[in-house]
One Martini backbone bead per residue (centre of mass of N, CA, C, O) as a GRO file, in nm:
protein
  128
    1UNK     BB    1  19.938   2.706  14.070
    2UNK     BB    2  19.983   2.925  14.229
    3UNK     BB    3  20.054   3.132  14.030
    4UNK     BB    4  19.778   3.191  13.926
    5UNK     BB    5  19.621   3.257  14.146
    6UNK     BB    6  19.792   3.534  14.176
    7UNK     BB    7  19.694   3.636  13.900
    8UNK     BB    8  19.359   3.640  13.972
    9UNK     BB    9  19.425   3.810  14.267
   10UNK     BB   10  19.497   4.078  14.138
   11UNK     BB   11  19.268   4.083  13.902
   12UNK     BB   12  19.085   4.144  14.124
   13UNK     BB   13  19.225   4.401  14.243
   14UNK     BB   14  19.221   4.527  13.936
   15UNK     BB   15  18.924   4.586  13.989
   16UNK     BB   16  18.663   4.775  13.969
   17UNK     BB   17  18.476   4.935  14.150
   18UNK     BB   18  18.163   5.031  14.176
   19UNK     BB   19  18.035   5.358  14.085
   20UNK     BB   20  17.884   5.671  14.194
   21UNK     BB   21  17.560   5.856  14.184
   22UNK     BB   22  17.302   5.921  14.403
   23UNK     BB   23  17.029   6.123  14.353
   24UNK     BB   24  16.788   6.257  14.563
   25UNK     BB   25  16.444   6.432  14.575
   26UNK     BB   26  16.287   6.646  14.801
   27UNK     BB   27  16.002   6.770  15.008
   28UNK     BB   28  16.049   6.949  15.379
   29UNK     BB   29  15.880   7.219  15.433
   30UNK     BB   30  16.000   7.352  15.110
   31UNK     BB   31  16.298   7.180  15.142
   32UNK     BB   32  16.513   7.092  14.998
   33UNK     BB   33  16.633   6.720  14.943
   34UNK     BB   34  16.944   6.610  14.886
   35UNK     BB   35  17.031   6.263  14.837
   36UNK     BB   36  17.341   6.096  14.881
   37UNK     BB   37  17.482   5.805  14.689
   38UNK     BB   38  17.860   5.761  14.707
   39UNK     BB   39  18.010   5.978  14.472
   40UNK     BB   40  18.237   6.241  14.412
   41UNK     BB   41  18.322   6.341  14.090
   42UNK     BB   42  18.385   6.395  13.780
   43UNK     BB   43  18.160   6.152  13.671
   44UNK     BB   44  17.953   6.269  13.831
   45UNK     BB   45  17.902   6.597  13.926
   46UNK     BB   46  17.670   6.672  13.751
   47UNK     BB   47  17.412   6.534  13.887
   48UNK     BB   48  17.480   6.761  14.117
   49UNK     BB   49  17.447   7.043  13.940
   50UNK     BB   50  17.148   6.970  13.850
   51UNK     BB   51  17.010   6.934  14.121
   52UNK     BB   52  17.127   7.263  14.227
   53UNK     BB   53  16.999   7.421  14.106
   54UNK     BB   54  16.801   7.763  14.060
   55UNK     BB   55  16.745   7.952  13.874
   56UNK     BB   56  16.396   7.885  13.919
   57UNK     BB   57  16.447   8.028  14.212
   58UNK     BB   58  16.284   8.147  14.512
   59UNK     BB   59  16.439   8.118  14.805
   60UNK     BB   60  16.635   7.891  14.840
   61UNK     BB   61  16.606   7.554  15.000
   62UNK     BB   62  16.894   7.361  15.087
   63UNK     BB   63  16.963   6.975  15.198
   64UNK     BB   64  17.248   6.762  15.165
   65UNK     BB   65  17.241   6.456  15.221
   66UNK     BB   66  17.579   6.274  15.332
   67UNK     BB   67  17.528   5.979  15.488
   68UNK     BB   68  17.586   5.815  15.187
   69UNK     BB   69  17.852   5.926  15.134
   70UNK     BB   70  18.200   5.857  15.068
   71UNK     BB   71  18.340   6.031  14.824
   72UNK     BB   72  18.497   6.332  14.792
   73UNK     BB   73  18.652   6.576  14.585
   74UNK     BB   74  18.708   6.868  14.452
   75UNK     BB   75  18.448   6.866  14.253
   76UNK     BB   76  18.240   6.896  14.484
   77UNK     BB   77  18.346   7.150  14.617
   78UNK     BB   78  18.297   7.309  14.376
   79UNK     BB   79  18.026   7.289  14.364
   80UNK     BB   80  17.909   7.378  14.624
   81UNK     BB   81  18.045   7.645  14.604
   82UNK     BB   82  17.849   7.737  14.350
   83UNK     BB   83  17.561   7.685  14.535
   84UNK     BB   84  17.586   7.868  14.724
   85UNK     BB   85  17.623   8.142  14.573
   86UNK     BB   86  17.334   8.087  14.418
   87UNK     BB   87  17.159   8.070  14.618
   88UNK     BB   88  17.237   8.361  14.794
   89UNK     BB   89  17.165   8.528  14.515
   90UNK     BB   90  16.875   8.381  14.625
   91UNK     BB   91  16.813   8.394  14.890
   92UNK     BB   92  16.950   8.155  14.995
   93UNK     BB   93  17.000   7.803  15.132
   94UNK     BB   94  17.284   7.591  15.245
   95UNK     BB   95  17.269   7.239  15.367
   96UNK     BB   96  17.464   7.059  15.548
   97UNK     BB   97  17.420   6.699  15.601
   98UNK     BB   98  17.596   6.399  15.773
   99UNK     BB   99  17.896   6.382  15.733
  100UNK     BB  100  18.107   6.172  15.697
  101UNK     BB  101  18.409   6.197  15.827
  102UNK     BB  102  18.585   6.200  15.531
  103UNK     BB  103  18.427   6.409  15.434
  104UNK     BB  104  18.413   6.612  15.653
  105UNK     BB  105  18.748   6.620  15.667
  106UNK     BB  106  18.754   6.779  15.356
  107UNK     BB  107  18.582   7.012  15.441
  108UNK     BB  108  18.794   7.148  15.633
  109UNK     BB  109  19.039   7.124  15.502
  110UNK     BB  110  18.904   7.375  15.285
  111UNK     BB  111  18.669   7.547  15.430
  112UNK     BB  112  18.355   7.494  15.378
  113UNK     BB  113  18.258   7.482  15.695
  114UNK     BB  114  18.287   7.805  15.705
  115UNK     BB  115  18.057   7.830  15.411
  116UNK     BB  116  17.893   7.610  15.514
  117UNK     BB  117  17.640   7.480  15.657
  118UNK     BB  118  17.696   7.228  15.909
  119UNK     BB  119  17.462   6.938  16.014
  120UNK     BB  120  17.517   6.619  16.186
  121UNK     BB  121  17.205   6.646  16.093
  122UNK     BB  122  16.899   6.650  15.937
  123UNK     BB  123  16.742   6.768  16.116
  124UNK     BB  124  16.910   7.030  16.193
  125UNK     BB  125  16.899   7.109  15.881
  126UNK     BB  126  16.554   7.183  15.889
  127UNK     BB  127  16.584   7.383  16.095
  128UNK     BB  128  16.579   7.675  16.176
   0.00000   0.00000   0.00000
């Protein structure tokens, strides 16, 4: 019986847990704001670089907040660097805001906090 239990309990631990990623898009004050809610990884990222597109804007202004993120990857990075890029040849603005730690501290790591205005809270990232 307990060998059963255990064979159970394994297989509840290889269950993978639900993923994914909620882009929410609103406008405050001019400034576009994507809620993000989940994780970016290669099987999101694609739903958050249609998100940041800009190609239709002239002088995007956009804060990204990351206070629901849990995890990001490379894929994550890579978008991220790639909508800065693409603001800022139209004349405009990415804002990251209020990073958990872990999420914060992969964008440190890899420099992107140094490339990218990263700001504590939401209201700091709206503010001018």
């Amino acid at each position: 019986m307990a060998e059963g239990h255990m064979a159970d309990t394994e297989r509840a631990e290889q269950t993978p847990r639900p993923v994914g990623l909620s882009v929410v898009s609103t406008v405050t004050d001019g400034i576009r704001v994507l809620t993000l809610a989940g994780e970016i990884d290669h099987h999101t990222g694609d739903q958050l670089s249609k998100a940041l597109d800009v190609s239709d804007a002239a002088r995007p202004r956009i804060v990204v907040d990351m206070r629901q993120l849990t995890f990001m990857d490379s894929s994550g990075i890579n978008i991220l660097i790639a909508a800065h890029q693409a603001v800022t040849a139209a004349g405009g603005w990415l804002r990251l805001a209020g990073a958990a730690s872990s999420v914060l501290r992969t964008l440190q790591l890899v420099g992107v906090d140094a490339l990218i205005d990263c700001r504590p809270t939401l209201r700091e990232a709206l503010s001018p």
